[in-house]
VEXDREN-2710 file (C-alpha; in Angstrom, 1 decimal):
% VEXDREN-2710
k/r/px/py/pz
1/UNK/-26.9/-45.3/-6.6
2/UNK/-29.8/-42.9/-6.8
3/UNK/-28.7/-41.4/-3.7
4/UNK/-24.4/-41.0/-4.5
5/UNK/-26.0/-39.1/-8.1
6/UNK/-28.2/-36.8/-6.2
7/UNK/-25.6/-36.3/-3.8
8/UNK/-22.8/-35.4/-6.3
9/UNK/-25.4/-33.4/-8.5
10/UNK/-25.6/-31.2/-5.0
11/UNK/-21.4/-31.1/-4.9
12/UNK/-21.2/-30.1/-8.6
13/UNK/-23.8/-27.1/-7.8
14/UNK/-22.3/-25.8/-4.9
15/UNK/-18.9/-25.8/-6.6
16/UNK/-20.0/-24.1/-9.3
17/UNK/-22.2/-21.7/-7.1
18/UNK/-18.9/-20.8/-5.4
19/UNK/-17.1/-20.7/-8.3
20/UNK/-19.4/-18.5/-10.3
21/UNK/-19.8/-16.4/-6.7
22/UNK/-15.6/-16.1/-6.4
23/UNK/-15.7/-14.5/-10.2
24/UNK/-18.1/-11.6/-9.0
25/UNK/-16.0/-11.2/-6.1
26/UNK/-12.9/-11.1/-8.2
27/UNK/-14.7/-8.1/-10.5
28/UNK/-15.7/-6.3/-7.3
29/UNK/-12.1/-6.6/-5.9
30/UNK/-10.3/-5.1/-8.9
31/UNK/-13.4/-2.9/-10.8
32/UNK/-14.5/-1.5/-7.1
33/UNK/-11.5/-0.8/-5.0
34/UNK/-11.8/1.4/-2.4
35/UNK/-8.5/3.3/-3.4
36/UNK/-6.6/6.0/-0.8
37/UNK/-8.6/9.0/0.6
38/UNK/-6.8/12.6/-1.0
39/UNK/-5.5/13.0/3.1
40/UNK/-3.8/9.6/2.6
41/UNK/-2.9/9.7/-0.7
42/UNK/-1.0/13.2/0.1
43/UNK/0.7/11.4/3.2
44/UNK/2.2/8.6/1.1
45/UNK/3.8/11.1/-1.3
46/UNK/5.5/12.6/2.1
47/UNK/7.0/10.0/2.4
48/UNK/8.9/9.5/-0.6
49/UNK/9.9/12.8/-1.3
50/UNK/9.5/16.8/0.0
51/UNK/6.1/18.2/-0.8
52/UNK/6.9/21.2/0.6
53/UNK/7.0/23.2/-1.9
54/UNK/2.8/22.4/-2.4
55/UNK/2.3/24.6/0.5
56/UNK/3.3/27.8/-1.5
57/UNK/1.5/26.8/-4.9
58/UNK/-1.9/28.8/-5.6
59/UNK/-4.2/26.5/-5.7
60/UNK/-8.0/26.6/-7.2
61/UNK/-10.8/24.1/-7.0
62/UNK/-13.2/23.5/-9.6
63/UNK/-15.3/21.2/-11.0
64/UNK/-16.0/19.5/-14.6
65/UNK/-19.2/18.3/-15.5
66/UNK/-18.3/15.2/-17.2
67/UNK/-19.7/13.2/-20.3
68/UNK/-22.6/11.1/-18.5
69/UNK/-23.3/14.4/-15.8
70/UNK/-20.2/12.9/-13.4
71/UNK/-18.8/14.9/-11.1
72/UNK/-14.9/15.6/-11.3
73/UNK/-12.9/17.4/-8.7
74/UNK/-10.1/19.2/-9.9
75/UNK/-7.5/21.7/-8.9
76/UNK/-5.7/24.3/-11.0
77/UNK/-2.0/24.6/-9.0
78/UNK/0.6/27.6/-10.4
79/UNK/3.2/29.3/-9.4
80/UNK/2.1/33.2/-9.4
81/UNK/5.4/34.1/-8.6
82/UNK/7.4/33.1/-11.3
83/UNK/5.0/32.9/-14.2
84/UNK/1.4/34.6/-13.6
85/UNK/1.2/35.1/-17.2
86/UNK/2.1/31.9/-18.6
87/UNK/0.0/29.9/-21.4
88/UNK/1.5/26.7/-21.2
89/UNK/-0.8/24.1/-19.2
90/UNK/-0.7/20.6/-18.2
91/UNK/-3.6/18.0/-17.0
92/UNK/-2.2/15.4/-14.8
93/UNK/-3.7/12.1/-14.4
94/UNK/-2.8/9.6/-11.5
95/UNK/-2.5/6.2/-11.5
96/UNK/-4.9/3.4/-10.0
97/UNK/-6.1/3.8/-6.1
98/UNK/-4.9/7.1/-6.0
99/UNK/-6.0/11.0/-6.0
100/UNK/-4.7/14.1/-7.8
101/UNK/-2.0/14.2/-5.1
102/UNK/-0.7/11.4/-6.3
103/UNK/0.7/13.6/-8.8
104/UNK/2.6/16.3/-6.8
105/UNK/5.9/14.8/-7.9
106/UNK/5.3/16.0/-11.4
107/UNK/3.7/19.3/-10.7
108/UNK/6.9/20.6/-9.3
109/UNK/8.5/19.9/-12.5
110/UNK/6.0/21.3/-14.9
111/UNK/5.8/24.3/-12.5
112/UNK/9.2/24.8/-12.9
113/UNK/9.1/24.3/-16.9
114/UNK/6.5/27.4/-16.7
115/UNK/3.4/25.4/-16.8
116/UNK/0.4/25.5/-15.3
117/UNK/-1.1/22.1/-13.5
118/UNK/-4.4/21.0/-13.6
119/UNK/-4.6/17.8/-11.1
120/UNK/-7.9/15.9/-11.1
121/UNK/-9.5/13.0/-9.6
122/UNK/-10.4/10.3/-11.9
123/UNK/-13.8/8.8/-11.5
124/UNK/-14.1/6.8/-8.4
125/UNK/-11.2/8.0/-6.8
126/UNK/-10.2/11.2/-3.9
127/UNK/-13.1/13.5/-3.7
128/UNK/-15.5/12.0/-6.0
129/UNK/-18.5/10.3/-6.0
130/UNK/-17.9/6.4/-5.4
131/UNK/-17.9/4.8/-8.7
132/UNK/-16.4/1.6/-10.3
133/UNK/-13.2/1.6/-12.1
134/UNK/-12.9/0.7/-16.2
135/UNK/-9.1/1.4/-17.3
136/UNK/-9.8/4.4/-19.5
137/UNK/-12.8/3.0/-21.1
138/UNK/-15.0/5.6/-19.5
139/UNK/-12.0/7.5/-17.8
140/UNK/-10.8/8.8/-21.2
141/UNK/-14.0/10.5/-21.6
142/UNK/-13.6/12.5/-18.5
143/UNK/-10.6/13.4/-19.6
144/UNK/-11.9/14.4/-22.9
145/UNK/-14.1/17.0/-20.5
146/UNK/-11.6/17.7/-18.9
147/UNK/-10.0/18.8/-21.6
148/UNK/-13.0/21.3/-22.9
149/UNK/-13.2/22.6/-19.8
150/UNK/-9.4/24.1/-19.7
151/UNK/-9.7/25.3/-23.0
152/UNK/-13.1/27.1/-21.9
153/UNK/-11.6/28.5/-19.1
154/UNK/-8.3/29.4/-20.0
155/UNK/-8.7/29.9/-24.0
156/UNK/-8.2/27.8/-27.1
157/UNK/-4.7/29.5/-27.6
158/UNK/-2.9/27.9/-25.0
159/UNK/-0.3/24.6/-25.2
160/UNK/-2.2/22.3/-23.5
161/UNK/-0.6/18.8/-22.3
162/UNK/-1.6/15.6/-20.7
163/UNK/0.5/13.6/-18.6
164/UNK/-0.2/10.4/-17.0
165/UNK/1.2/7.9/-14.4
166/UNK/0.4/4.3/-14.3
167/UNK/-3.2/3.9/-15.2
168/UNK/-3.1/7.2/-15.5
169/UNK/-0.8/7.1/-18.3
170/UNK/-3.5/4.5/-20.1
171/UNK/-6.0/7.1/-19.8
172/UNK/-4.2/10.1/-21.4
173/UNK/-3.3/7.9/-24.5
174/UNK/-6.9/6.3/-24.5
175/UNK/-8.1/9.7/-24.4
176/UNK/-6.3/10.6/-28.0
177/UNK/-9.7/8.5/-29.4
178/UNK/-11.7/11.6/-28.6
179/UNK/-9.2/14.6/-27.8
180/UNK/-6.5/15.5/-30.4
181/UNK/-6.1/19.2/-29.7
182/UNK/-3.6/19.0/-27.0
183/UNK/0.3/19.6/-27.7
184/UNK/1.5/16.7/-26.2
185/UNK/1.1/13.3/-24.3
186/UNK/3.8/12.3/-21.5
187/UNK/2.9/8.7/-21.2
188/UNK/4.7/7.3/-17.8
189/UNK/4.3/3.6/-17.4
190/UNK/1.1/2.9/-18.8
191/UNK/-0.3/-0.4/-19.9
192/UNK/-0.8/-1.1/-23.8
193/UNK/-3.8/-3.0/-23.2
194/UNK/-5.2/-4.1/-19.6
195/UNK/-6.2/-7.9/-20.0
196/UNK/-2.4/-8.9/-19.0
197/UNK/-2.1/-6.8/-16.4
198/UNK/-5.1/-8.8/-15.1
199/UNK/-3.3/-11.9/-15.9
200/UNK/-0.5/-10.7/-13.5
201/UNK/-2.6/-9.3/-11.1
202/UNK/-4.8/-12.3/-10.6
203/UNK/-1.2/-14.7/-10.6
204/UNK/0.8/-12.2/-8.5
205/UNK/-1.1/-10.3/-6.5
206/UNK/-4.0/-12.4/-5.7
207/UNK/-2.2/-15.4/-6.2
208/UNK/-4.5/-17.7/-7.8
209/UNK/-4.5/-19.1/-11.5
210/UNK/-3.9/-16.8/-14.3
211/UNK/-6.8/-18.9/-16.7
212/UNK/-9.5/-17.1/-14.1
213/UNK/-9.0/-14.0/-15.8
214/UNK/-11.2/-15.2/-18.5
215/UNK/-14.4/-15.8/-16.0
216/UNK/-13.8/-12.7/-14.1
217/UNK/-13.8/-11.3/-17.5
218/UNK/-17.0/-12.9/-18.2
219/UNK/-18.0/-11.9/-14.5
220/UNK/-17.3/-8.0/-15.4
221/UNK/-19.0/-8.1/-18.7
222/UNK/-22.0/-9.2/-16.9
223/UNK/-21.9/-7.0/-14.0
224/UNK/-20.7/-3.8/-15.2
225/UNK/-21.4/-3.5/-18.6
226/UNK/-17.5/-3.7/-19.6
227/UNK/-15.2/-6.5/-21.0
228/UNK/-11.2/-6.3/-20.0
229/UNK/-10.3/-6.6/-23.3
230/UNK/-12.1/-3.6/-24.6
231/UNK/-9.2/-2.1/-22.3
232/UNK/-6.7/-1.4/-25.1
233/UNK/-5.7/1.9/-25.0
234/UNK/-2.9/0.8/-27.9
235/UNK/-6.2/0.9/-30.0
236/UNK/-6.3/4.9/-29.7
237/UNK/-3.1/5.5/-31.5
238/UNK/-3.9/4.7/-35.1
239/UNK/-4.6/7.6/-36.1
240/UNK/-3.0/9.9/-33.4
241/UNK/-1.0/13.1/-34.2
242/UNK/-0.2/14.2/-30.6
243/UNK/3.7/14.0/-30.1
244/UNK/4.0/11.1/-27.2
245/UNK/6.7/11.0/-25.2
246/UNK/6.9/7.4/-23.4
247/UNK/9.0/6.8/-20.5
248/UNK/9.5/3.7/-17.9
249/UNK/11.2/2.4/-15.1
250/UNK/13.5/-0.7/-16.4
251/UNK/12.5/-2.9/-12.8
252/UNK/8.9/-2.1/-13.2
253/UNK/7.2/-5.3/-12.7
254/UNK/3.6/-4.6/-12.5
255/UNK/3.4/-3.0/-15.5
256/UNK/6.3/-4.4/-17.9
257/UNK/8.2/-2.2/-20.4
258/UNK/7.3/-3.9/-23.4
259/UNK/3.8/-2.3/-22.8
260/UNK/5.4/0.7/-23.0
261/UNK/7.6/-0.2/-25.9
262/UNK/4.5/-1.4/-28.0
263/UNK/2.5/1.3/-27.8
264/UNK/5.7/3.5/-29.0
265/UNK/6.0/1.1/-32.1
266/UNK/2.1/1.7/-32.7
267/UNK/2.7/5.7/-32.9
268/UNK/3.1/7.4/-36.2
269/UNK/3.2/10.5/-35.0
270/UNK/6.6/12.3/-33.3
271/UNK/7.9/10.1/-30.8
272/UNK/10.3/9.0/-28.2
273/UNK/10.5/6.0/-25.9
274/UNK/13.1/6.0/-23.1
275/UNK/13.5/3.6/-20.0
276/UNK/15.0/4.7/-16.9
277/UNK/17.4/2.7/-15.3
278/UNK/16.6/0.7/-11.8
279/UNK/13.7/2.3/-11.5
280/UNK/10.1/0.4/-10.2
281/UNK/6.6/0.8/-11.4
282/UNK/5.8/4.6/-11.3
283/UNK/9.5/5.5/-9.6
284/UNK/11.3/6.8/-12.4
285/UNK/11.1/10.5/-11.3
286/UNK/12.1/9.7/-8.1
287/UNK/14.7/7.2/-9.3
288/UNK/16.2/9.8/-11.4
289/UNK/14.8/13.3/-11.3
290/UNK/17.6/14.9/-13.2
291/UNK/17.4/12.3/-16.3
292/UNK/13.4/12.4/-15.8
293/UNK/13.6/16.4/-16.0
294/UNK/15.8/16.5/-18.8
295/UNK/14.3/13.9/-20.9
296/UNK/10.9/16.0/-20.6
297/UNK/12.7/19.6/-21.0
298/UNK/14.4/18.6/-23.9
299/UNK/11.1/16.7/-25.9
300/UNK/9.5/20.2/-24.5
301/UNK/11.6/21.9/-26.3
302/UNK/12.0/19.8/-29.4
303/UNK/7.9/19.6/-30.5
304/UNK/8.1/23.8/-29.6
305/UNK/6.3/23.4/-26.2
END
């Protein structure tokens, strides 16, 4: 008897061993991924649409020294052709295992709106140190610097913008918590809050029980300092000011509408929330890139930007 007790005091260890040891593995896998190199990053966007037009952009590096002395790589892109002189700026955020290329498809709209683009990449990711991933906890405090740093360089007159994809998206509204003197936010498929995003991501992607999001939670807290549900970018918007224009793919199912939707309801300052038809997670401009255009010209035009 002794023995079968000892012997299933052993079992219950190593199961809970291995189940406290998948958990951490589970926060490495989402809070460490390796994400696409910038050379990779800027082949994927060849392949969905023509990037030639990046070729003849003027393009300057620098760098922003961020909150906690992080490095950020970042690139100022215009079009010295058609508007040298312009005072209209944008920062671009990309989405999740991406780089600053991963926004190409919107600079050659904004370029051709007269704006400036400042692509970046956020912590972690492209040409940046290696560092772990938060959702916009700490990623909306780069882009707070990053902010500063474009209105050091290019003067506290200018209309400055943000515009985000994907994760990306989440950052730029997140970032509304510490920056409110930009023009505008174009919010493009962001997630309200993150914890059900892990939810699907652990179901659908990993495919393993949804209920383990609360120990990799627990797991994440304990390794890197951050709980998923302090990801809530919906949180930043009680307050806000900044005009928000929200847009989303109707198909996207990674990160659904309604997050989308919610975060509209949330905002109390000018607003507009728009879905495009058939399009998938982060697809809507190439879905559509005459509605997509329009629908940002004309909220452009209407907050005076």
């Amino acid at each position: 008897m002794k023995k079968k007790t000892k012997a299933a005091i052993i079992a219950t260890a190593a199961a809970s061993t291995a189940f406290c040891a998948g958990n951490f593995g589970l926060a490495h896998y989402i809070m460490d991924a390796k994400g696409l190199s910038t050379d990779e990053s800027l082949e994927q966007q060849k392949a969905f649409y023509d990037t030639g037009f990046f070729k003849e952009v003027d393009r300057t590096t620098f760098f922003v020294k961020s909150w906690d002395g992080y490095r950020i790589h970042a690139e100022l892109c215009r079009d010295l052709k058609q508007n040298a002189d312009s005072k209209k700026y944008v920062i671009l955020s990309h989405g999740y295992n991406d780089t600053r290329f991963g926004c190409l498809k919107y600079v050659k709209m904004y370029l051709e709106l007269g704006y400036h683009c400042v692509i970046y990449d956020l912590r972690g990711w492209g040409d940046n140190e290696r560092d772990f991933c938060t959702f916009g906890i700490r990623e909306s405090r780069d882009l707070a610097c990053v902010i500063d740093e474009c209105h050091q360089r290019f003067g506290n007159d200018i209309i400055l913008g943000l515009h985000g994809e994907s994760m990306g998206a989440s950052v730029s509204i997140f970032a509304l918590k510490y920056r409110q003197v930009v023009d505008f936010v174009v919010s493009d498929c962001g997630y309200a809050e993150f914890w059900p995003i892990l939810k699907r991501i652990i179901h659908n992607k990993i495919h393993l029980p949804g209920f383990l999001c609360f120990p990799v939670s627990y797991a994440t807290q304990i390794r890197y300092g951050y709980s998923f549900r302090q990801m809530k970018p919906i949180d930043s918007l009680a307050h806000n000011k900044v005009p928000i224009l929200y847009l989303h793919g109707s198909k996207d199912q990674y990160i659904l509408p309604e997050n989308s939707w919610k975060m509209y309801k949330a905002t109390k300052s000018y607003r507009e929330f728009h879905l495009i038809p058939s399009a998938g997670h982060a697809q809507s401009i190439l879905a559509d890139p005459d509605r997509y255009y329009a629908l940002v010209r004309l909220f452009l035009k209407k907050i005076g930007c």
